[in-house]
Steps between C-alpha positions, in 0.01 A plus 500: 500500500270212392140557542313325814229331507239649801412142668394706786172627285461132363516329860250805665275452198461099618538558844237721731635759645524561877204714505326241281549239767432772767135571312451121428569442896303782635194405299526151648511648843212677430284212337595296808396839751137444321483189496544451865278827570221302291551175715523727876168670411346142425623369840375820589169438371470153607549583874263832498240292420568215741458780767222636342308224526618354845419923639139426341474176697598663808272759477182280382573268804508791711207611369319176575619451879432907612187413610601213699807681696443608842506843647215665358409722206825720507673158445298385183493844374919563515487082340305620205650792433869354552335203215457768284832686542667169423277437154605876422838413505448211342345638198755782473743190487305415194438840389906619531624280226253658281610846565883467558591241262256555132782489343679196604 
């Protein structure tokens, strides 16, 4: 019998194997995943603190008009302390990308 030559070994050594391409093509997938995780949180970001700020508007002009409102002191009083409910929440709006997303 003459003696063969294994081209299979030759061709596997200069081609990647499935599992190559399979590794090659999940780690792409992944880099991409992060990638677009990274550029979410920024929109993310960007948008938290547009509402931050317009909540601490609201609440400042609400603030400033409470004692002008009619309907007495039970008015004012539930104005002022709805003004300060609404900068609460906008501070935790501040305050939650902090906590939830050091990492990022």
């Amino acid at each position: 019998m003459p003696s063969q030559t294994n081209t299979s070994n030759a061709t596997s050594d200069q081609n990647p194997s499935l599992g190559e391409k399979m590794s090659d093509a999940a780690s792409e997938v992944k880099t991409k995943a992060a990638d677009l995780g990274r550029a979410a949180a920024a929109k993310i970001d960007e948008n938290r603190a547009a509402a931050a700020s317009g909540l601490e508007t609201a609440a400042s002009t609400l603030h400033d008009r409470a004692e002008s409102l009619p309907g007495g002191e039970k008015v004012r009083t539930f104005a002022h302390t709805t003004a300060d409910k609404i900068n609460s929440t906008a501070k935790m709006l501040i305050l939650c990308r902090c906590f939830f997303f050091k990492g990022v």
